[in-house]
LUMKOL-98594 format. One line per field, with one value per residue (C-alpha): x, y, z; residue number from 1; chain. Coordinates in nm, 3 decimals, always signed. Each point is the difference from the previous one (the first is absolute). Layout:
BEGIN
xx <- [X,...]
yy <- [Y,...]
zz <- [Z,...]
pos <- [NUM,...]
unit <- [A,...]
***
This chain:
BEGIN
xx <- [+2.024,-0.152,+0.295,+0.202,-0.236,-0.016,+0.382,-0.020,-0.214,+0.216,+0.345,-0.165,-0.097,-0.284,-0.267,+0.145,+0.312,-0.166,-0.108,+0.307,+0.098,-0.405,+0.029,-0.384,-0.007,-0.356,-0.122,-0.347,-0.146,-0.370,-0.114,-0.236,-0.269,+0.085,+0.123,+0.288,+0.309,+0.294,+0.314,+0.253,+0.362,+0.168,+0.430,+0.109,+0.135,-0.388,-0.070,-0.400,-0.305,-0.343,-0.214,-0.396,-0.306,-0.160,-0.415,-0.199,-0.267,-0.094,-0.273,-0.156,-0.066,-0.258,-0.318,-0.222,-0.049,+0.318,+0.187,+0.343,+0.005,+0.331,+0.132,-0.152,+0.178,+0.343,-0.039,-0.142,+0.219,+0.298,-0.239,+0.074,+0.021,-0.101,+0.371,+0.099,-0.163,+0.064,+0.290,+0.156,+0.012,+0.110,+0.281,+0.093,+0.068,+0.166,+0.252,+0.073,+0.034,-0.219,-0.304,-0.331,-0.275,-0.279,-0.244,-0.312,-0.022,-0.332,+0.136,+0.268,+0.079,+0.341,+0.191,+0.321,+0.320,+0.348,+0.244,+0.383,+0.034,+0.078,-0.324,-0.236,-0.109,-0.133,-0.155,-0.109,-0.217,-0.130,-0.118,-0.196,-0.130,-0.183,-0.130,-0.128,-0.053,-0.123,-0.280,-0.231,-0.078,-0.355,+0.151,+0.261,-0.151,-0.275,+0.347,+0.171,-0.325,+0.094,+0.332,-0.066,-0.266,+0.279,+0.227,-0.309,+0.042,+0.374,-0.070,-0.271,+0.211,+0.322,-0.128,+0.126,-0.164,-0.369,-0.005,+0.166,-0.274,-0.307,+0.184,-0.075,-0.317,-0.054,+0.133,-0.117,-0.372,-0.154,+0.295,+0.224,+0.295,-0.249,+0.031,+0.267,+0.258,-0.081,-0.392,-0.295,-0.002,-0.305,+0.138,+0.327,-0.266,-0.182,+0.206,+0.051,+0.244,-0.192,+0.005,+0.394,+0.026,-0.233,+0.221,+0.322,-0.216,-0.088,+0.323,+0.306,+0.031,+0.353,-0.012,-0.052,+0.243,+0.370,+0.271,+0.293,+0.365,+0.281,+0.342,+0.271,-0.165,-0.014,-0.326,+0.005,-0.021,-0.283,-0.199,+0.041,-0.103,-0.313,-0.092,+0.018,-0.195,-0.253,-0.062,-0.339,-0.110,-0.350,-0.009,-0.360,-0.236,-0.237,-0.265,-0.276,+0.102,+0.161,+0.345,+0.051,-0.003,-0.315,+0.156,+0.102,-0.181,+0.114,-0.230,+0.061,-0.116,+0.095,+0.018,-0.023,+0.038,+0.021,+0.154,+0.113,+0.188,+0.246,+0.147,+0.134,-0.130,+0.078,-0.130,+0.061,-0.080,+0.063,-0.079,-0.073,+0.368,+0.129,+0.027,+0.334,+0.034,-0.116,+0.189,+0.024,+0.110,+0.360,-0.088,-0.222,+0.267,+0.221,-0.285,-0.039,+0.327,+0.043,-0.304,+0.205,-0.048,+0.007,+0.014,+0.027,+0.243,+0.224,-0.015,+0.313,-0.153,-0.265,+0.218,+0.350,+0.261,-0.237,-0.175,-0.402,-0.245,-0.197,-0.269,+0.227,+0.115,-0.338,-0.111,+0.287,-0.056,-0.319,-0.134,-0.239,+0.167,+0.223,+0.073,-0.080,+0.041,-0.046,-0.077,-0.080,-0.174,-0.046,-0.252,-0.015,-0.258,-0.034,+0.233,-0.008,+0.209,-0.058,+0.159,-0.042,+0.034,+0.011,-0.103,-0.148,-0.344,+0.031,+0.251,-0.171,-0.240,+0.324,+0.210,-0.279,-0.042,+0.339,+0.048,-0.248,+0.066,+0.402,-0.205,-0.179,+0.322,+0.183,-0.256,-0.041,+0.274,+0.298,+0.284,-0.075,+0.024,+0.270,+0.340,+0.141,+0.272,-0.287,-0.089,+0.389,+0.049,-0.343,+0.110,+0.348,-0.132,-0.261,+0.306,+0.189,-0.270,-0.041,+0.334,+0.026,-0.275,+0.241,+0.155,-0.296,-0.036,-0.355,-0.102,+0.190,-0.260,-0.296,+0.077,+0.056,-0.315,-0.212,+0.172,-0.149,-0.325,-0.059,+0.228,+0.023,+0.411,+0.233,+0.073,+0.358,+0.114,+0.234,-0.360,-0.149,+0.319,-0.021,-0.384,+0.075,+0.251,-0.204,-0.274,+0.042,-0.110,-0.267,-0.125,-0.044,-0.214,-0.197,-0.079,-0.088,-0.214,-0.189,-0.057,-0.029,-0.141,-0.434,+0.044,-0.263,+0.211,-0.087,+0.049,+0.027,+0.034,+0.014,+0.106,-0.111,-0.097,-0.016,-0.129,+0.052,-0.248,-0.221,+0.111,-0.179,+0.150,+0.343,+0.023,+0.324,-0.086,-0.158,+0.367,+0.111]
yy <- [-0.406,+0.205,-0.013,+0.100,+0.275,+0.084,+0.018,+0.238,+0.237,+0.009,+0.052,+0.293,+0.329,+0.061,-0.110,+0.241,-0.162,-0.324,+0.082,+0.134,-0.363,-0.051,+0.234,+0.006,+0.056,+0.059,+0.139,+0.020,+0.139,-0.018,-0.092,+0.233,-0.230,+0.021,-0.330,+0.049,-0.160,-0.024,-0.153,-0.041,-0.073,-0.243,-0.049,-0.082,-0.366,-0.085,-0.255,-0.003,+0.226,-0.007,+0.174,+0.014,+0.137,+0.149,+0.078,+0.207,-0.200,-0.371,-0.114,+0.278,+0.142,-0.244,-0.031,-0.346,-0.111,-0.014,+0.001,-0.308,+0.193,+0.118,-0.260,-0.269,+0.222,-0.095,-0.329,+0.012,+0.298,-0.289,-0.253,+0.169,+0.320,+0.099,-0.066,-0.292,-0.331,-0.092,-0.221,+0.245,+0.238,-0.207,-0.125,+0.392,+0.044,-0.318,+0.064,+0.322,-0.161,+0.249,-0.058,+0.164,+0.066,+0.193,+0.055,+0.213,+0.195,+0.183,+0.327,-0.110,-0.278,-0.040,-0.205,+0.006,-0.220,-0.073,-0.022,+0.075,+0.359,-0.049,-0.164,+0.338,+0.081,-0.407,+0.028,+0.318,-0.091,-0.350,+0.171,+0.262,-0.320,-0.171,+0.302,+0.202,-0.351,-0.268,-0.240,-0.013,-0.278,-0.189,-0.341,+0.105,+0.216,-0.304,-0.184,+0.245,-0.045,-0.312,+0.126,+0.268,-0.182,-0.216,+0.338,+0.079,-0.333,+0.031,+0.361,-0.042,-0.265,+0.276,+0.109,+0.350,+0.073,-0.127,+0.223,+0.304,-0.023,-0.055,+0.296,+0.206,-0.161,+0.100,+0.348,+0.081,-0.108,+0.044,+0.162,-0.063,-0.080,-0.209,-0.244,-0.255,+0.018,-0.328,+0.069,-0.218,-0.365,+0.106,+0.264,-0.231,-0.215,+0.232,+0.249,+0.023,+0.153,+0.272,+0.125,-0.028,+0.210,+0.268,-0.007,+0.095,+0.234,+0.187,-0.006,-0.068,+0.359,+0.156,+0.267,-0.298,-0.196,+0.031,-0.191,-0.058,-0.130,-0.055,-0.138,+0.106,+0.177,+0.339,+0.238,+0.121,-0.346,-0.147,+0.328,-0.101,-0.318,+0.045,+0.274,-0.287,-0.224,+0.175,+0.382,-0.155,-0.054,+0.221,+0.284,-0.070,-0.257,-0.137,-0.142,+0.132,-0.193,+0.229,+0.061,+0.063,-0.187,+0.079,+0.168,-0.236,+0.061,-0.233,-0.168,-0.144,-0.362,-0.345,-0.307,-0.330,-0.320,-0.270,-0.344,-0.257,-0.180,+0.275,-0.068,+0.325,+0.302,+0.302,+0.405,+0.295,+0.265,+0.410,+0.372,+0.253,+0.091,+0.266,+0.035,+0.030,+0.306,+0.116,+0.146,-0.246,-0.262,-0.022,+0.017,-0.335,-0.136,+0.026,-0.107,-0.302,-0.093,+0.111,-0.253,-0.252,-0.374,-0.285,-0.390,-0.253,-0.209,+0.259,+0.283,+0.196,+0.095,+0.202,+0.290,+0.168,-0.121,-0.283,+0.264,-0.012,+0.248,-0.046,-0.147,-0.307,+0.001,-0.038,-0.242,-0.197,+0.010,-0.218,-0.322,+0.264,+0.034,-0.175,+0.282,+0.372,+0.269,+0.369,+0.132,+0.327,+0.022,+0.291,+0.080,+0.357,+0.072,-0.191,-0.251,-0.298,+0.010,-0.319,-0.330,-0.369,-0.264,-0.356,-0.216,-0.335,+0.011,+0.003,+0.311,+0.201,+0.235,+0.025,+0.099,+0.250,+0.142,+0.057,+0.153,+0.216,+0.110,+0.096,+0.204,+0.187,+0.050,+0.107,+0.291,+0.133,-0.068,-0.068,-0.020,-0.266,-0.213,+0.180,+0.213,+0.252,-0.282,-0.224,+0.248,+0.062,-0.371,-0.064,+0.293,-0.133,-0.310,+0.175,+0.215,-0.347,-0.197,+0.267,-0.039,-0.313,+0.001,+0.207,-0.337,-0.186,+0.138,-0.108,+0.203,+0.325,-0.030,-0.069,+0.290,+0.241,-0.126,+0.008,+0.331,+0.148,-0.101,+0.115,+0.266,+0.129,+0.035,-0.242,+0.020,+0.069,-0.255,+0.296,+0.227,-0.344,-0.048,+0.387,-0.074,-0.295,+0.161,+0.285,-0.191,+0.014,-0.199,+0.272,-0.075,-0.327,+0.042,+0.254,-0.216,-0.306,+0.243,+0.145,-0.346,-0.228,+0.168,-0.002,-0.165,-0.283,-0.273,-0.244,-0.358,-0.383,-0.276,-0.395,-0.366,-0.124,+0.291,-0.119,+0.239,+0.302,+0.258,+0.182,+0.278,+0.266,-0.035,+0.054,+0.341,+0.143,+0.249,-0.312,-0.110,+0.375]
zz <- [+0.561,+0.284,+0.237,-0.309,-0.056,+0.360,+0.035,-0.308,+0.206,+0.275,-0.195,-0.083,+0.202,-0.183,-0.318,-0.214,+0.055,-0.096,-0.270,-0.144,-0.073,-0.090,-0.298,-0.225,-0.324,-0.067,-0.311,-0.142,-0.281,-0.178,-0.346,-0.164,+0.060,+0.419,+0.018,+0.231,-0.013,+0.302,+0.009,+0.324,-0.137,+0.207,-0.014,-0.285,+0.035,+0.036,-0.273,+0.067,+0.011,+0.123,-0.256,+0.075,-0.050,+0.304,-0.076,+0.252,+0.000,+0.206,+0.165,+0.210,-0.378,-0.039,+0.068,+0.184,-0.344,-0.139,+0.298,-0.107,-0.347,+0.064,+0.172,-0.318,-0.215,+0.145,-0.087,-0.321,-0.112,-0.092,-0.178,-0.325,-0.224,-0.319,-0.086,+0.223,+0.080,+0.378,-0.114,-0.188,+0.302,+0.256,-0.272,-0.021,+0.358,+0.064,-0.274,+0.155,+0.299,+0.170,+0.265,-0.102,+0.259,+0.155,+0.290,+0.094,+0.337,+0.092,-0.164,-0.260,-0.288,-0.061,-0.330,+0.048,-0.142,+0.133,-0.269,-0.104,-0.122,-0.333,-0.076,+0.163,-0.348,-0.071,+0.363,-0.083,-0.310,+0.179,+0.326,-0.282,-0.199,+0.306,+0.144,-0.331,-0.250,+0.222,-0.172,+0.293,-0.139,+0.093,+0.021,+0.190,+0.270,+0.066,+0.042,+0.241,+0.216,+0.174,+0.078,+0.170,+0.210,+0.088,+0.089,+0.220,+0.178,+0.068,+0.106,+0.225,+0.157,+0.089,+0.313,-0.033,-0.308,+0.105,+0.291,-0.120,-0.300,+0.231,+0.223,-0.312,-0.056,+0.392,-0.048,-0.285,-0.043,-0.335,-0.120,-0.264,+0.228,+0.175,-0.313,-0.059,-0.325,-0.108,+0.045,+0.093,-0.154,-0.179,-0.193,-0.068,-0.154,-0.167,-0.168,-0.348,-0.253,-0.029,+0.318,+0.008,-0.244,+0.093,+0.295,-0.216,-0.191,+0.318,+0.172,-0.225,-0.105,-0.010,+0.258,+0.259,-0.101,+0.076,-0.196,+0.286,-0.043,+0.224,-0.062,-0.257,-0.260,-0.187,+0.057,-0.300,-0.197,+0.262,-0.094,-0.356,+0.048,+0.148,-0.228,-0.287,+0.234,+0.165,-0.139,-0.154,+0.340,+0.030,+0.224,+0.122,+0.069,-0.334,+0.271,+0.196,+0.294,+0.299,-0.004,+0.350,+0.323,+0.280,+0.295,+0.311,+0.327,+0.273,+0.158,+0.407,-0.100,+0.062,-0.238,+0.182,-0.128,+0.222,-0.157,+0.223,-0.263,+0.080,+0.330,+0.085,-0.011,-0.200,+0.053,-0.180,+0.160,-0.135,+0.017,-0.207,-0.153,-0.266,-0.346,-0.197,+0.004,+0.335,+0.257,+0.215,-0.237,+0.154,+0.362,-0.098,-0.146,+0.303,+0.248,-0.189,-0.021,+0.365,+0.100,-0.246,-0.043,+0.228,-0.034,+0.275,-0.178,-0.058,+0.224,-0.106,-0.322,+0.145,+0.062,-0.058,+0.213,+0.148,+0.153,-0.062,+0.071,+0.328,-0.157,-0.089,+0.300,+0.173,-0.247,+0.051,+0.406,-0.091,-0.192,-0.138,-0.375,-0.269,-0.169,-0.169,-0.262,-0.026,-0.305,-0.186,-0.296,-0.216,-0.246,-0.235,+0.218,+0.310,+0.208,+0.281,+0.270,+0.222,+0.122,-0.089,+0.277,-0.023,+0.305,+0.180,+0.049,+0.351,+0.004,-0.322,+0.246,+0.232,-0.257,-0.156,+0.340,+0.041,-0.363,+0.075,+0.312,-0.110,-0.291,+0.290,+0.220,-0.321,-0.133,+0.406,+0.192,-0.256,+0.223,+0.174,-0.316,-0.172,+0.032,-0.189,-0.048,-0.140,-0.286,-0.079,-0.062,-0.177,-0.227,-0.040,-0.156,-0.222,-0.175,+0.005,-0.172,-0.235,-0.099,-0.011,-0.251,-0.234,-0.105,-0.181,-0.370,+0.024,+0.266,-0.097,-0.308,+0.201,+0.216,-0.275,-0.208,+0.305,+0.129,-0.343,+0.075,+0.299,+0.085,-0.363,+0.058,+0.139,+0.343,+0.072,+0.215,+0.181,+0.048,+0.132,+0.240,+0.081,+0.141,+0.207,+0.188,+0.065,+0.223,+0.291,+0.339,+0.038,-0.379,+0.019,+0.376,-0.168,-0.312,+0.225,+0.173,-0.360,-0.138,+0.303,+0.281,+0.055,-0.356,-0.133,-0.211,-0.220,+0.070,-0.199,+0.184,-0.119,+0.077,+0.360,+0.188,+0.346,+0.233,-0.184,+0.121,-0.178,-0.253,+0.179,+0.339,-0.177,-0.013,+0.044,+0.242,+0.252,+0.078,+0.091]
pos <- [1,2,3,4,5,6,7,8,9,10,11,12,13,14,15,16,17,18,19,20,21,22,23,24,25,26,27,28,29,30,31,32,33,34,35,36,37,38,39,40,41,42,43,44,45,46,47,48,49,50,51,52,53,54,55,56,57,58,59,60,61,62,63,64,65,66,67,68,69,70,71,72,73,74,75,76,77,78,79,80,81,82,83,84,85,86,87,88,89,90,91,92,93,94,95,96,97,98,99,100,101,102,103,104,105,106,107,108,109,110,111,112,113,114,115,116,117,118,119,120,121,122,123,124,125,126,127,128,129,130,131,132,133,134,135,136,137,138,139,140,141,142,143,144,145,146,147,148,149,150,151,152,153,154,155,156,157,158,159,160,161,162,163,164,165,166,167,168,169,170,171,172,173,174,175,176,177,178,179,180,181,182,183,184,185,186,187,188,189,190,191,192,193,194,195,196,197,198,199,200,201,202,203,204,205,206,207,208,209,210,211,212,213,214,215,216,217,218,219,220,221,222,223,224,225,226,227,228,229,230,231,232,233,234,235,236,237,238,239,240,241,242,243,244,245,246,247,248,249,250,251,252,253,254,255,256,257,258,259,260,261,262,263,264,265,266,267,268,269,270,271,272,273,274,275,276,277,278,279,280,281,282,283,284,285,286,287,288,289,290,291,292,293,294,295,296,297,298,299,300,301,302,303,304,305,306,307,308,309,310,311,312,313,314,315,316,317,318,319,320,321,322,323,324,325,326,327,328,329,330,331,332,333,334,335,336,337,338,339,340,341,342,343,344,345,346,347,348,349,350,351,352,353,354,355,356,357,358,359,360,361,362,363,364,365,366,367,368,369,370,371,372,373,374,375,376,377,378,379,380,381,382,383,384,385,386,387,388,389,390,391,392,393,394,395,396,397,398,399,400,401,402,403,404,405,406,407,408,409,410,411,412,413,414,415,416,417,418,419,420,421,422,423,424,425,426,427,428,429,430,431,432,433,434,435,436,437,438,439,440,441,442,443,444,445,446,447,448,449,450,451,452,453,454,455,456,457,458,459,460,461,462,463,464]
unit <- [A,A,A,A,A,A,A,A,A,A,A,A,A,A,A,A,A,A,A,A,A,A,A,A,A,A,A,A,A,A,A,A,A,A,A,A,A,A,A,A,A,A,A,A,A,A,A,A,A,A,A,A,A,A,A,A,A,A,A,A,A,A,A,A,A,A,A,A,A,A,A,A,A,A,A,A,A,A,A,A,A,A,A,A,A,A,A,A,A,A,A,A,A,A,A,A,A,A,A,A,A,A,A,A,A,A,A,A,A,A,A,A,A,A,A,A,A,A,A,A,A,A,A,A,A,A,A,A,A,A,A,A,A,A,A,A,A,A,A,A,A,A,A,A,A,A,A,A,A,A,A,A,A,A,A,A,A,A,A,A,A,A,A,A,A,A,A,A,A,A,A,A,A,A,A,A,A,A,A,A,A,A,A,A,A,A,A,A,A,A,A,A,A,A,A,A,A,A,A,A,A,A,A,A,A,A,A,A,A,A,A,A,A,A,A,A,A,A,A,A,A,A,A,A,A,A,A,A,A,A,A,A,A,A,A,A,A,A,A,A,A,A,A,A,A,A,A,A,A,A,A,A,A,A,A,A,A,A,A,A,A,A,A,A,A,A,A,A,A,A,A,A,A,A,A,A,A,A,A,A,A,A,A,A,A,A,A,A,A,A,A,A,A,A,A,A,A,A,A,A,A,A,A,A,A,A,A,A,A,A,A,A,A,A,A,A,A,A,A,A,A,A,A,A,A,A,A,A,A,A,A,A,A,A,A,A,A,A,A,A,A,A,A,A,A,A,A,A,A,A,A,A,A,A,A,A,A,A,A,A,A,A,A,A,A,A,A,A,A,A,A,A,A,A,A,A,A,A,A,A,A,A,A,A,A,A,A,A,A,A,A,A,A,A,A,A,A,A,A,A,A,A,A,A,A,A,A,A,A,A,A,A,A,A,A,A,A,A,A,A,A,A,A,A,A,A,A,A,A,A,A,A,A,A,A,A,A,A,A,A,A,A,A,A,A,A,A,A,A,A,A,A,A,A,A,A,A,A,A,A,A,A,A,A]
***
């Protein structure tokens, strides 16, 4: 799919020419109670749609005490409705033959279903019935408990997850994107139905909630829909309990936990980054893919063309490093920009070093780790991924319900294409320079640590 989408680009003399076989067909309108609703037609041959319900609330909304709220209400949201036992729901959506899910992130819950087009008015009505009519029931909820103690078992166990969630516990101290989504065992034990629903009572109100659809369907009849389904939604909280998240203020710490039952060793390391909506949001974006991905095993999927960024390639000069990641993460009002490595014990201070030091080189002395050609290529292959993207129903619909909630407007994707092209090499060395240079970072680090040296002496500016 990406060398498709790649060869797409370069038929092509420009992204507007692109996306002149990329045609959007956006439209969104809002119910008199603000619930918003947006749609993204798709050809017409399409025999499925995404339809979902995108809520601007997760678990930086709550507070130490009922912090897993949202995520325990994902679970227990499909356990039954004043209309439907369990049974009868699950029979609903397999004899539509549709899939029925949803997940929490730190700043959005999301219920959405995949289903064939002619049943959007049955999915429609079901994906109102779990989130407006659930039972909450007691029983059930002391139920749900073990399972998601089990989730937290199987999660703790993904390597990338635990340390990208003590990274925000690292980053993030005290704060509410300092917490986990699925919340402190604790509270999993402790929480009752009472406090779930206090938490849709606080935060289920229309204007932060956005009904999305993609696929082959007609605007007018989705709007219709959800105005049967969802114009009782209130416009304001019926609680006491604050409806908004505290403000995130990154904090240069480290998280380090050292278990030798783990016999390599994995570090996430990151800096300050930007919000959605900043500036500098694109630049980021083409830094990190620029700084890309690298794996021992497979060393050609690091980069385009087999062509990794330098840090790859001094990685892969040493036993230092298995492999790493770059990420960017954005928040409404904050972001992480950073890198996670895995590595032997014996190479993990090596391979930290080196990280760091390529950080330092990059936000003081960028051409010696990068080339005009370098950002022209890592640009290439953010337009191509993007497009790429176009094909998957489901995430059409998470873009545009996301989009909603945090842009308040879909994003093009020809305004999007438009603003990669216009950064330039001396963009992306400037934006290295704001966010990386005489910078404190936040750090997690865990498994067999070797001789991984103490979090202060990693500064970014001691490898200058």
């Amino acid at each position: 799919m990406l060398r498709h989408a790649r060869r797409v680009i370069q038929r092509h003399k420009s992204s507007a020419a692109v996306l002149g076989a990329l045609p959007e067909y956006t439209e969104v309108s809002t119910l008199k109670n603000g619930l918003r609703v947006a749609t993204e037609r798709v050809p017409a041959e399409c025999e499925t749609v995404t339809l979902g319900v995108w809520i601007d609330a997760g678990s930086r909304y709550e507070a130490a005490s009922n912090n897993g709220a949202a995520h325990f209400l994902e679970h227990i949201a499909f356990k039954g409705t004043q209309r439907r036992t369990q049974r009868q729901l699950e029979v609903a959506i397999e004899d539509m033959g549709a899939h029925l899910n949803a997940y929490t992130s730190r700043e959005q819950t999301v219920y959405y279903a995949k289903l064939f087009r002619k049943d959007v008015d049955v999915g429609m009505e079901i994906l109102g019935d779990i989130l407006q009519n659930s039972l909450l029931d007691s029983g059930a909820v002391d139920r749900e408990r073990d399972v998601i103690l089990r989730e937290m078992e199987e999660v703790n166990k993904q390597h990338e997850e635990l340390i990208l969630d003590l990274l925000h516990e690292a980053a993030y101290v005290g704060g509410g994107l300092g917490r986990t989504i699925l919340g402190p065992e604790e509270n999993i034990k402790t929480l009752k139905s009472k406090d779930l629903r206090s938490y849709i009572d606080t935060h289920y109100t229309a204007p932060r909630m956005v009904v999305a659809a993609a696929g082959a369907l007609d605007h007018g009849e989705v709007v219709r829909l959800a105005e049967e389904h969802w114009s009782g939604r209130p416009t304001t909280s019926s609680t006491d309990f604050p409806v908004d998240f505290d403000r995130a203020v990154f904090t240069p710490t480290e998280v380090r936990n050292e278990d030798l039952s783990e016999p390599r060793a994995h570090v996430a390391l990151a800096f300050d980054g930007a919000e959605w909506t900043s500036p500098y949001s694109v630049p980021l974006m083409v830094l990190q893919t620029l700084v890309g991905q690298w794996d021992r095993l497979n060393p050609a999927a690091g980069g385009v063309d087999s062509a990794p960024a330098a840090l790859a390639r001094s990685l892969a000069s040493s036993d230092s490093c298995h492999s790493y990641m770059t990420f960017n993460t954005c928040y409404k009002d904050a972001g992480l920009f950073g890198l996670y490595l895995v590595a032997p014990p014996e190479g993990v201070d090596q391979a930290v070093a080196t990280t760091m030091s390529y950080f330092a080189t990059l936000s003081t002395k960028p051409e010696r780790v990068m080339s005009p050609s370098d950002v022209e290529r890592a640009k290439a292959q953010l337009k191509a991924n993007l497009i790429s993207q176009l094909d998957a129903l489901a995430h059409v619909c998470e873009e545009l319900g996301r989009q909603l909630l945090t842009y308040d407007r879909r994003l093009p994707l020809a305004e999007l294409l438009a603003r990669i092209d216009a950064v330039s090499y001396d963009d992306v060395a400037s934006t290295a320079a704001r966010f990386l240079r005489d910078q404190g970072h936040a750090q997690a680090a865990h498994g067999s640590l070797g001789n991984l040296r103490p979090f202060e002496a990693c500064h970014v500016s001691n490898f200058s």
